[in-house]
Backbone as a printed PyTorch tensor [residue, N CA C, xyz], in Angstrom:
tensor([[[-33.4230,  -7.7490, -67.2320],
         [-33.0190,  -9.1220, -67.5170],
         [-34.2680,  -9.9880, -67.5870]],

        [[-34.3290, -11.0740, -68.6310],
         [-36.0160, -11.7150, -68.7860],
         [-35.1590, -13.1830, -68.4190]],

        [[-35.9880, -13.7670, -67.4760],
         [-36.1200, -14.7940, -66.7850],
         [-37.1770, -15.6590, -67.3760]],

        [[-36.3120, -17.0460, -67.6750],
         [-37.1240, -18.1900, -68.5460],
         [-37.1470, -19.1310, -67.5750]],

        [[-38.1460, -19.8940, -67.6720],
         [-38.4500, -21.2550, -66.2560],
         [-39.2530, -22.0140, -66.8440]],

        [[-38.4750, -23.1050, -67.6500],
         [-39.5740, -24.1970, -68.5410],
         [-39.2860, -25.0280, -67.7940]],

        [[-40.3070, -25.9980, -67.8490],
         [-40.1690, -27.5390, -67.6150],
         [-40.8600, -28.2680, -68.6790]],

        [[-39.9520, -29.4320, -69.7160],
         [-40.2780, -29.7940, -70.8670],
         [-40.5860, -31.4810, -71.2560]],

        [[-40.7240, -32.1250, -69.9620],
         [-41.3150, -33.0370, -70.0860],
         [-40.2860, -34.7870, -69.9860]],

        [[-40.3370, -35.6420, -70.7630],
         [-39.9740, -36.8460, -70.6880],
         [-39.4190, -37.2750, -71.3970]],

        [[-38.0530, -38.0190, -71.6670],
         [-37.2240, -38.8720, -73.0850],
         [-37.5260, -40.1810, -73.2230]],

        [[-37.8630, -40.7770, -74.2170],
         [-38.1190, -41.9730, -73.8240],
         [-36.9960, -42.9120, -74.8940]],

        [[-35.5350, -43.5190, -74.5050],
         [-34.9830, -44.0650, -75.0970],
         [-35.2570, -45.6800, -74.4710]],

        [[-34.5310, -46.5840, -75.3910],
         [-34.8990, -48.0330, -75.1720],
         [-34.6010, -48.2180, -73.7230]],

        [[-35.8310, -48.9350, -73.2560],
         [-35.5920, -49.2360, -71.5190],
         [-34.8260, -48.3980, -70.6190]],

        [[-35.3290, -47.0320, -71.2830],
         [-34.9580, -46.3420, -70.0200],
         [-35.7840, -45.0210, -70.1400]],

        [[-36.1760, -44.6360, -69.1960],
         [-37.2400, -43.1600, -69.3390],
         [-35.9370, -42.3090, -68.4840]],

        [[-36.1450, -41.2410, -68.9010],
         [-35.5810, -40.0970, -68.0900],
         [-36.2320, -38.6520, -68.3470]],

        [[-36.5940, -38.4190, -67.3750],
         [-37.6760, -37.1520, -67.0630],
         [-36.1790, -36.3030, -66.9340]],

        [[-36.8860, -35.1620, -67.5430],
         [-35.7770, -34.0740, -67.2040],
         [-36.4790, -32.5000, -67.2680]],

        [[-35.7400, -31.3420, -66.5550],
         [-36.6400, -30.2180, -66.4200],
         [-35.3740, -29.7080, -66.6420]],

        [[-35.8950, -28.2390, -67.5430],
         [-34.8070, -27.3260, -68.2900],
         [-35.4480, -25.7780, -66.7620]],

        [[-34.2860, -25.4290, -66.7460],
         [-34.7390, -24.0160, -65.7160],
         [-33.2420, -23.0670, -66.2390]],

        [[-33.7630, -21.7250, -66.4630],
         [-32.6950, -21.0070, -67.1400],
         [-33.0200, -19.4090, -65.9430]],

        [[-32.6130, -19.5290, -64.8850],
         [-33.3080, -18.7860, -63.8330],
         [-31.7310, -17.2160, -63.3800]],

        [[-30.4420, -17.9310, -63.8120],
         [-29.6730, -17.2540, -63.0460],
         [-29.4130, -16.3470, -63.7310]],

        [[-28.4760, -16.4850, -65.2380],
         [-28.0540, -16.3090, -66.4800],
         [-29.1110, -16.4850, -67.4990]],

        [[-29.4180, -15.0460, -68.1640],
         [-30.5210, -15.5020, -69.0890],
         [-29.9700, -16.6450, -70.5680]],

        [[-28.7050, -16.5830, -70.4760],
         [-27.8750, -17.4270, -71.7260],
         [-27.8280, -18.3880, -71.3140]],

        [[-27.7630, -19.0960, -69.8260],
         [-26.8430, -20.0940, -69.2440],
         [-28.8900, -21.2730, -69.0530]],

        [[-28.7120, -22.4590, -69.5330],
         [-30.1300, -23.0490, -68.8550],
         [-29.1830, -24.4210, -68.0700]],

        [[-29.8220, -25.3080, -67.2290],
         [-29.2940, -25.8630, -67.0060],
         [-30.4080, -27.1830, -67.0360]],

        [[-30.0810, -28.1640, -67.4380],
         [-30.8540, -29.7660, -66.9040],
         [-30.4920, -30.4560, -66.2810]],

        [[-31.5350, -30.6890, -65.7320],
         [-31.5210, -31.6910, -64.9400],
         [-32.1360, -33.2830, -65.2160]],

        [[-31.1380, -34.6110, -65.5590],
         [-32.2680, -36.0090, -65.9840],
         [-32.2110, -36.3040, -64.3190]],

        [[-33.0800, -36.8250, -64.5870],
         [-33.7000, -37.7330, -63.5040],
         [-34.0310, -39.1800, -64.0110]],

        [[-32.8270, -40.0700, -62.8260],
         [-32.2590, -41.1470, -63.3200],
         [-32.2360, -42.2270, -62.1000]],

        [[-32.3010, -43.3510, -62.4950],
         [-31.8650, -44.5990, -61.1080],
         [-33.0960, -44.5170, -60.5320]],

        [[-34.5660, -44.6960, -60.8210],
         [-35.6030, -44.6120, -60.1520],
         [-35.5820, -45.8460, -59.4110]],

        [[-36.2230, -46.0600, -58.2220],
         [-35.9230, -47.4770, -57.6730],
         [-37.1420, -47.3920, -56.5950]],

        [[-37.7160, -48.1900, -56.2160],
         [-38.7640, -48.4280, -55.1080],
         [-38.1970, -49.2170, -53.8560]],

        [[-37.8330, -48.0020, -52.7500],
         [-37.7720, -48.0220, -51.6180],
         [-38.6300, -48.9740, -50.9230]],

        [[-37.6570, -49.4570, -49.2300],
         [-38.2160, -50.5360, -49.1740],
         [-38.8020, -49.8780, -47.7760]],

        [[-38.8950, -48.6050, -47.4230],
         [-39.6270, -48.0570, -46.4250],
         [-39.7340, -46.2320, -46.7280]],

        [[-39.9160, -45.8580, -45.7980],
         [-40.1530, -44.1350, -46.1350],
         [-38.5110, -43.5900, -45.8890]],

        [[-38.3090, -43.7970, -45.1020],
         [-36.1500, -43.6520, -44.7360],
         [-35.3980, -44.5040, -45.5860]],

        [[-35.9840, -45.0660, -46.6680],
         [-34.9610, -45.9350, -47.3610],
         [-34.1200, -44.8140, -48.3590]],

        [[-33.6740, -43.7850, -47.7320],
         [-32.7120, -43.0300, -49.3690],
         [-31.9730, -42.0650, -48.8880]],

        [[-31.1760, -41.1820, -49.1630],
         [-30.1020, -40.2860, -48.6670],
         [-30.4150, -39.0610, -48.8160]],

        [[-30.0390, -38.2130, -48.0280],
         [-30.1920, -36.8800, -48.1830],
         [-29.4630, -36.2800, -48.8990]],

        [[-29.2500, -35.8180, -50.3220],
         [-27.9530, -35.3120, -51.1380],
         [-27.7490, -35.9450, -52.3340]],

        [[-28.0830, -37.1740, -52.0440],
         [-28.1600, -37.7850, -53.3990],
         [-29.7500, -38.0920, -53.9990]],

        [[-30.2460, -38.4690, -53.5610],
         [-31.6470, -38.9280, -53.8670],
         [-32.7730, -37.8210, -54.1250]],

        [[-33.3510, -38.0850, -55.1170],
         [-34.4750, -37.4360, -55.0240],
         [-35.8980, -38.5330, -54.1640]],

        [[-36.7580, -37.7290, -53.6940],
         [-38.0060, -38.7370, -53.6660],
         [-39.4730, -38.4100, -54.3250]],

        [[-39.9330, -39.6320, -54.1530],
         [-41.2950, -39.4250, -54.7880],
         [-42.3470, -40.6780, -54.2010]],

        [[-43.5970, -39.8600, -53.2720],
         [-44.1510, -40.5010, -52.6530],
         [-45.7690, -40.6200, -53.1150]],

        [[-46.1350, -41.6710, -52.6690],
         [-47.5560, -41.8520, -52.9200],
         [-48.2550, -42.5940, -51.2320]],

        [[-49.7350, -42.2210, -51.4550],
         [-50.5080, -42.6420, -50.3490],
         [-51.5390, -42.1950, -50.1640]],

        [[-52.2490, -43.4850, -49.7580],
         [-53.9230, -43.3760, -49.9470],
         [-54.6200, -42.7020, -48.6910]],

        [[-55.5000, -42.1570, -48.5660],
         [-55.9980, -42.1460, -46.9340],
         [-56.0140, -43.1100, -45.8680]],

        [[-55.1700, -43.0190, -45.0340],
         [-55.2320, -44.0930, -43.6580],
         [-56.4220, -44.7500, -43.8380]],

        [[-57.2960, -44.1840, -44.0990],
         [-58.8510, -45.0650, -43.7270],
         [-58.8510, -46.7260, -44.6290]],

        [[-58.4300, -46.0500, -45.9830],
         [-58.6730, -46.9800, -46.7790],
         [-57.1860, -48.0430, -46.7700]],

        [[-55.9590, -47.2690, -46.5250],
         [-55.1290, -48.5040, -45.5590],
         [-55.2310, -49.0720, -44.6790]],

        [[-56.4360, -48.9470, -44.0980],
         [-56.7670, -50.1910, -42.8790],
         [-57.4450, -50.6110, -43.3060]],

        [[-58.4830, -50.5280, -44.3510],
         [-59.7350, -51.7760, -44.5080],
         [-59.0390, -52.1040, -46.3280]],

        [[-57.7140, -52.2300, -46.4010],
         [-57.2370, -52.6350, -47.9080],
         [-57.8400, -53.6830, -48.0620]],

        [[-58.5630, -53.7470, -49.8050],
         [-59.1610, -54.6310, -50.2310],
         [-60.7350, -54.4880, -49.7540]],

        [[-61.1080, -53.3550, -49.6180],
         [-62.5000, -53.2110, -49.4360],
         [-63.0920, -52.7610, -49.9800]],

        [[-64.6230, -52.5750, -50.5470],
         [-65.3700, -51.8320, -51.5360],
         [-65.8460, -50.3150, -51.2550]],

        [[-65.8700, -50.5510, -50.2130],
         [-66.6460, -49.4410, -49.5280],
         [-65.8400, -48.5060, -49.3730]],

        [[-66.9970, -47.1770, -49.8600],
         [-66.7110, -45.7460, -49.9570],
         [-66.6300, -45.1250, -48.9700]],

        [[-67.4290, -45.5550, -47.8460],
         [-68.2710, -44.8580, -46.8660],
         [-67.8440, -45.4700, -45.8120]],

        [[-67.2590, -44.7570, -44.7210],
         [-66.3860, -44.9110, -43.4160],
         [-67.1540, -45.7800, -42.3100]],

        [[-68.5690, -46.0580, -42.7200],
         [-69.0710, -46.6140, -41.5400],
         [-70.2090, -47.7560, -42.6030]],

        [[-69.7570, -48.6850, -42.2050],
         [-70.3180, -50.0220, -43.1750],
         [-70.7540, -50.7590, -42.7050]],

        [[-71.8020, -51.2010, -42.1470],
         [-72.2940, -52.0330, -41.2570],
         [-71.8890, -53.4180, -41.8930]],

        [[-71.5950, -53.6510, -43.2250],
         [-70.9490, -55.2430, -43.9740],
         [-69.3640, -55.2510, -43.5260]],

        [[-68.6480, -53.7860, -42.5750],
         [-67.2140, -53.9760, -43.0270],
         [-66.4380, -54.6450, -42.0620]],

        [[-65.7230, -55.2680, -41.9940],
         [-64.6340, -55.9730, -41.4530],
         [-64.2190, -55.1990, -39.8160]],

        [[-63.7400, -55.6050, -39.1380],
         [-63.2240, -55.5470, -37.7620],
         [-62.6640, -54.2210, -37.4290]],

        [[-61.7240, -54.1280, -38.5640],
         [-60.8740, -52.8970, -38.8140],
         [-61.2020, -51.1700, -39.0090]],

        [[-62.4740, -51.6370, -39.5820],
         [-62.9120, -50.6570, -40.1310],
         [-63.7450, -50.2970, -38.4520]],

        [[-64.8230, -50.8990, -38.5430],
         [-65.2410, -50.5180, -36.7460],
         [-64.1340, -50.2320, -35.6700]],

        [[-63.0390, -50.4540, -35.8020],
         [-62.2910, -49.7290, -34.9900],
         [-61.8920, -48.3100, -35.4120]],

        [[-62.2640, -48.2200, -36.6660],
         [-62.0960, -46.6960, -37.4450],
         [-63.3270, -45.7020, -37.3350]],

        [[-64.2690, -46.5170, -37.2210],
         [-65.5560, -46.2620, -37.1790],
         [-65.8050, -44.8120, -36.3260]],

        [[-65.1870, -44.8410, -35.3850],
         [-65.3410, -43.8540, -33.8980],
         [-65.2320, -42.8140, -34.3040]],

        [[-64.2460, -42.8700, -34.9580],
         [-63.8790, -41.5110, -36.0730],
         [-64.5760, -40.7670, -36.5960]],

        [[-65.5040, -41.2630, -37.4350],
         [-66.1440, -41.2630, -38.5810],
         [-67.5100, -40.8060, -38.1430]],

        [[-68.0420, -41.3260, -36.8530],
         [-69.5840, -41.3950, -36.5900],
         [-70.0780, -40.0430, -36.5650]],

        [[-69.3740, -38.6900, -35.8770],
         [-70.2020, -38.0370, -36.6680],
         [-70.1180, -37.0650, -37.8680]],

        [[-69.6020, -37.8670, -38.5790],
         [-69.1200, -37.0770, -39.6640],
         [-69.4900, -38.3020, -41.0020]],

        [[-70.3150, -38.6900, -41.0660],
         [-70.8470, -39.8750, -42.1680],
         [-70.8810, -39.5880, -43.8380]],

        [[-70.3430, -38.9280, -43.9090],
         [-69.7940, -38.0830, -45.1290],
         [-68.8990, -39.1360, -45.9630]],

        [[-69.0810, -39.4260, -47.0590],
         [-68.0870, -40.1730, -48.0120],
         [-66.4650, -39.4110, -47.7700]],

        [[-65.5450, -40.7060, -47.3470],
         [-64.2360, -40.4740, -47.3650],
         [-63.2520, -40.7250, -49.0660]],

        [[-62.8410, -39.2850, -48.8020],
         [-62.4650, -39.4960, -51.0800],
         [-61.3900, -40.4860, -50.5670]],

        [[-61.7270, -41.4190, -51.8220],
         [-60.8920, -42.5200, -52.3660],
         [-59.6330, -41.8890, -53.3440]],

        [[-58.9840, -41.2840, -52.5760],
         [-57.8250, -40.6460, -53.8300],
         [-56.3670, -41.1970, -53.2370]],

        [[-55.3860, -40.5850, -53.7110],
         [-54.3200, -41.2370, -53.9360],
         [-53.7180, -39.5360, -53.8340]],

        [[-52.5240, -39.4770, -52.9440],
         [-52.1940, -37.9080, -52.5880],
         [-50.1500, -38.5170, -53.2290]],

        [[-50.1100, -37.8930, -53.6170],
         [-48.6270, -37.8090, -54.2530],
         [-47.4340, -36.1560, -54.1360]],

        [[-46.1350, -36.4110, -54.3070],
         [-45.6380, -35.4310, -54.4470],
         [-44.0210, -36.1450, -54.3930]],

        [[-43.4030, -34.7660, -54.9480],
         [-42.1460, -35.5460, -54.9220],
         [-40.6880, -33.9680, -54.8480]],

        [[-39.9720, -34.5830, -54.6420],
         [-38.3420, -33.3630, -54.0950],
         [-38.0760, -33.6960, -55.0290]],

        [[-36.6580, -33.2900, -55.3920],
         [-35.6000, -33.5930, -56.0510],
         [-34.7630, -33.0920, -55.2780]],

        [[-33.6340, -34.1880, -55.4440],
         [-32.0490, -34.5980, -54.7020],
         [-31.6640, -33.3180, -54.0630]],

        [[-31.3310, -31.9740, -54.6050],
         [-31.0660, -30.9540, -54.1330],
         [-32.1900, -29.9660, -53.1660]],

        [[-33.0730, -30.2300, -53.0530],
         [-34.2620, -29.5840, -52.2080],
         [-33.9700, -29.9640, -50.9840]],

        [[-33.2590, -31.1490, -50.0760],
         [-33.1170, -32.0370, -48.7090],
         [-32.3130, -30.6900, -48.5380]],

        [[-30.9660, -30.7750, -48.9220],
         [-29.5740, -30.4630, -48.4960],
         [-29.9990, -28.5330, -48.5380]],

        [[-31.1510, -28.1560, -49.2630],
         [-30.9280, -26.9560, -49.3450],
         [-31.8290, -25.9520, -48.6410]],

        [[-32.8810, -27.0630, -47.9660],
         [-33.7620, -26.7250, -46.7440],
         [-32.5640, -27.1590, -45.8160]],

        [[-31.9230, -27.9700, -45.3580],
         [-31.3850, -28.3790, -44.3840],
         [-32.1690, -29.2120, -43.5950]],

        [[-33.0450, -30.0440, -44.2050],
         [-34.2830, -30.7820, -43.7170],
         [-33.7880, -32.0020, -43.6580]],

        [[-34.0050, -32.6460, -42.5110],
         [-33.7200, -34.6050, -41.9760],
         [-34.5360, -34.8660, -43.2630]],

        [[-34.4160, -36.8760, -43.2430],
         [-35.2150, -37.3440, -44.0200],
         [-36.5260, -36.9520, -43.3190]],

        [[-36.6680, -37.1400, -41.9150],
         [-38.3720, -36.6710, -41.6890],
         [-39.0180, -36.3070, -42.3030]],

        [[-38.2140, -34.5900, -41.5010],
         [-38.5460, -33.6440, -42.0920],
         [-39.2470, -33.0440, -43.9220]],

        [[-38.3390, -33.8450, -44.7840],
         [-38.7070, -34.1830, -46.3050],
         [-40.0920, -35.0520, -45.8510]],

        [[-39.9260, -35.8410, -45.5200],
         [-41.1620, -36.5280, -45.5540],
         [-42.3120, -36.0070, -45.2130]],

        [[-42.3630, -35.1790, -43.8610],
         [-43.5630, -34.5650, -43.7100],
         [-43.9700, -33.6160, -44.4960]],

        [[-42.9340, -32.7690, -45.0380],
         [-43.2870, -31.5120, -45.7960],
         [-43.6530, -32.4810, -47.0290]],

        [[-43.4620, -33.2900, -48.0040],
         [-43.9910, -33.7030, -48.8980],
         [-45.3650, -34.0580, -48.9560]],

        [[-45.8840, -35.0040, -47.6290],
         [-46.9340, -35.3680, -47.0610],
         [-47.8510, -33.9150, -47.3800]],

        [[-47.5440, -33.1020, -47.0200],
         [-47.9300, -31.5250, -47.1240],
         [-48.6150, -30.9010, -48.2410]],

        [[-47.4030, -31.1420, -49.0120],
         [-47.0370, -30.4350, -50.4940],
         [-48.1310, -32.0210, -51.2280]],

        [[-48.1280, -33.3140, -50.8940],
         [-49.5480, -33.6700, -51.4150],
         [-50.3710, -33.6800, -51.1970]],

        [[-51.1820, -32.3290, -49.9290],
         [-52.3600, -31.8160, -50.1930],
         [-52.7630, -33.0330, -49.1910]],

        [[-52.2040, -33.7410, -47.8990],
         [-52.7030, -33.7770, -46.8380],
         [-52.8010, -32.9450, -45.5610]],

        [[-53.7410, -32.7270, -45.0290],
         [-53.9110, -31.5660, -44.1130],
         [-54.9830, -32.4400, -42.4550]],

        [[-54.2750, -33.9150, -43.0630],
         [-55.0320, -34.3320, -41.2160],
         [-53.6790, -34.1280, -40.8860]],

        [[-53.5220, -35.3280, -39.4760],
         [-52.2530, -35.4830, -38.3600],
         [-51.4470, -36.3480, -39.1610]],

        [[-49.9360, -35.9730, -39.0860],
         [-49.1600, -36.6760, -39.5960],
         [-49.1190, -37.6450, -38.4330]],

        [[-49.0160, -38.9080, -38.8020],
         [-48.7620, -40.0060, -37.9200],
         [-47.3110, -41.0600, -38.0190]],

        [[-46.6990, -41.8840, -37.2050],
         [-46.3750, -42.8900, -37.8370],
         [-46.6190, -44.3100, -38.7120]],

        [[-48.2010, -44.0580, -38.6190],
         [-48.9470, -45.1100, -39.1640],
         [-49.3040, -44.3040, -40.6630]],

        [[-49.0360, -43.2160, -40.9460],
         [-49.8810, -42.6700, -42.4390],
         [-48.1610, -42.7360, -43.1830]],

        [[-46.6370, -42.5770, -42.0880],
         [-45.7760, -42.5050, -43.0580],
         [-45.4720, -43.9190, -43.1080]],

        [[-45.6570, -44.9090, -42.6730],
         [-45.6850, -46.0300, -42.4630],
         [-46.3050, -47.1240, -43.9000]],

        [[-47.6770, -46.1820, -44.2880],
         [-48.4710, -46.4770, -45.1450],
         [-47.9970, -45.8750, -46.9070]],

        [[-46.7980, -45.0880, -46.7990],
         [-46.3710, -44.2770, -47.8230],
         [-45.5920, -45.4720, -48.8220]],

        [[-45.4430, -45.1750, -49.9330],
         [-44.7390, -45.3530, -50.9790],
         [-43.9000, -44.8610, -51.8020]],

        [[-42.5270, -45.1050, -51.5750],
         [-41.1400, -44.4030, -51.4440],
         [-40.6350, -44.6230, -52.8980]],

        [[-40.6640, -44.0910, -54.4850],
         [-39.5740, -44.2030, -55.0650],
         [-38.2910, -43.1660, -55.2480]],

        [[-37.4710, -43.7580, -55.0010],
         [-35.7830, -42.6330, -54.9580],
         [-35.5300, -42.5360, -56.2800]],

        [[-34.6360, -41.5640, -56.5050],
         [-34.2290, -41.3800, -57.6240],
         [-33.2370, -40.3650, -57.5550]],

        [[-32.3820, -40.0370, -58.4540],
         [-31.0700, -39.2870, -58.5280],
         [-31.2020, -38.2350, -60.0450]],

        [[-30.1950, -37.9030, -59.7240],
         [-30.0680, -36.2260, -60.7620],
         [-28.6200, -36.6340, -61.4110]],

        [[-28.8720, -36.1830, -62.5650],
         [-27.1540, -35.4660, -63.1680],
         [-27.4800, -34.1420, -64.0330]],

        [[-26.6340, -33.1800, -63.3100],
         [-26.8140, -32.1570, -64.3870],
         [-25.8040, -31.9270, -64.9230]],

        [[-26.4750, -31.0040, -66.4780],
         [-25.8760, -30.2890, -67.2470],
         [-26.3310, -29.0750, -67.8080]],

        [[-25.0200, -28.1950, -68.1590],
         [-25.2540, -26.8040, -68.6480],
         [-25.1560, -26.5390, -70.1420]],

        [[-25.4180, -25.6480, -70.4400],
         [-25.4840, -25.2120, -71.8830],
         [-26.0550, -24.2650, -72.3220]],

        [[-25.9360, -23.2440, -72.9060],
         [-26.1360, -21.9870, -73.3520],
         [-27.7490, -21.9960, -73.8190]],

        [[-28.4040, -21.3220, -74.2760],
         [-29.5520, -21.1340, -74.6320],
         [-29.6220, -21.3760, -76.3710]],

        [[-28.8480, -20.7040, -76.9060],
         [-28.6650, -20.9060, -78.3320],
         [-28.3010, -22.9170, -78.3590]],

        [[-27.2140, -23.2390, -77.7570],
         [-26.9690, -24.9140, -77.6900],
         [-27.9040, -26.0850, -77.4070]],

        [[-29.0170, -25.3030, -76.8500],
         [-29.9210, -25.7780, -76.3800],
         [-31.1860, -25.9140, -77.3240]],

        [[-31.4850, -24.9090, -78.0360],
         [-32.4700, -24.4880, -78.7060],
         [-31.9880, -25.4800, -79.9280]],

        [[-30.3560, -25.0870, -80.3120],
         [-30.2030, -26.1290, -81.7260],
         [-30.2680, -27.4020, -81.6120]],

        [[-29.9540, -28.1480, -80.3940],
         [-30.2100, -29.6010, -79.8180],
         [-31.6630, -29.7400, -80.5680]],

        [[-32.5940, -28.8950, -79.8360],
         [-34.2530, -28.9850, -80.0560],
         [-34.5210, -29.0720, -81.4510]],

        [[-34.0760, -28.2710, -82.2440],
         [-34.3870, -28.5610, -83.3070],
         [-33.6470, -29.6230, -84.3780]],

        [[-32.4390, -30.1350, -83.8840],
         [-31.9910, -30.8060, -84.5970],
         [-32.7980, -32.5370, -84.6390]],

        [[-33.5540, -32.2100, -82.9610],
         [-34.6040, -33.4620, -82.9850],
         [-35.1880, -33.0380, -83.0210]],

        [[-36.1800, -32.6310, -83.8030],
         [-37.6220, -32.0270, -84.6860],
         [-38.4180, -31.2090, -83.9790]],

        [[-37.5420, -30.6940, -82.4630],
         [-39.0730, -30.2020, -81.8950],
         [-38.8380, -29.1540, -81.6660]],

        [[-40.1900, -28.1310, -81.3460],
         [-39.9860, -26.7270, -81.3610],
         [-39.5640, -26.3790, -80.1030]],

        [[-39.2010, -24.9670, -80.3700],
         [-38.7660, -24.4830, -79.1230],
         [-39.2790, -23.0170, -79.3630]],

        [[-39.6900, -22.8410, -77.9000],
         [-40.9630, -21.6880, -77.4430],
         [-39.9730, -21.0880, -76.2450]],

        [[-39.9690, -19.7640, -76.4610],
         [-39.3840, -18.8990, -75.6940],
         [-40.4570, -18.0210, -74.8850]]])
């Protein structure tokens, strides 16, 4: 049996985007999609449901959420603000440029309910899965950026699928 696992990208109709991923994993005839819909920006890290929601988080290094609005690269600044010398302690012996990046990752709606994972729990493992590897804190999920979002799926054969594709001009790669 040959097992297909695409993911095909983004729709873009008037004022509304919907990301969607094709996975044809069970039934080699059967694919199923998924849009991804109702994006919305949470008004904390627990702002969304387990079962319905997907999430999708963003967040900078703690360091640079305590001295927000600062220039500086470098963890120990003798020009920097109050905040930062209380961070400082940290840092002293390790004077090494702290990367200025931005760590992201995101579930979808059915991943909570099928780990059996609290919202925490989602949260930390995402924290994870974006390739942070200090201490999870309440001050780094604190510092996160929550958008929710929801699923509707649908099924459809592989042949139904393929003629969809081409009936809007685009190819389809097996």
């Amino acid at each position: 049996m040959r097992v297909r696992r695409t993911t095909l990208g983004l729709i873009r109709l008037p004022n509304v985007s919907i990301s969607y991923r094709v996975t044809n994993f069970l039934f080699p005839t059967i694919i199923r999609v998924s849009l991804l819909t109702n994006f919305e920006n949470a008004t904390d890290y627990l702002d969304w449901t387990v079962g319905t929601h997907g999430i999708q988080i963003t967040f900078q290094h703690p360091f640079y959420s305590a001295i927000s609005g600062s220039d500086s690269s470098t963890p120990v600044d003798s020009n920097a603000s109050s905040s930062t010398s209380l961070l400082s302690f940290a840092w002293s012996s390790r004077p090494q440029e702290v990367p200025r990046r931005k760590y992201s990752a995101t579930y979808l709606p059915d991943v909570m309910p099928a780990q059996q994972w609290t919202k925490l729990q989602a949260i930390d493992s995402a924290i994870r899965k974006a390739g942070w590897d200090g201490k999870i804190t309440d001050e780094l999920r604190r510092g996160i950026h929550l958008r929710r979002y929801q699923s509707s799926k649908a099924f459809a054969t592989w042949e139904e699928y393929a003629q969809w594709r081409e009936g809007q001009g685009l190819s389809v790669r097996v």
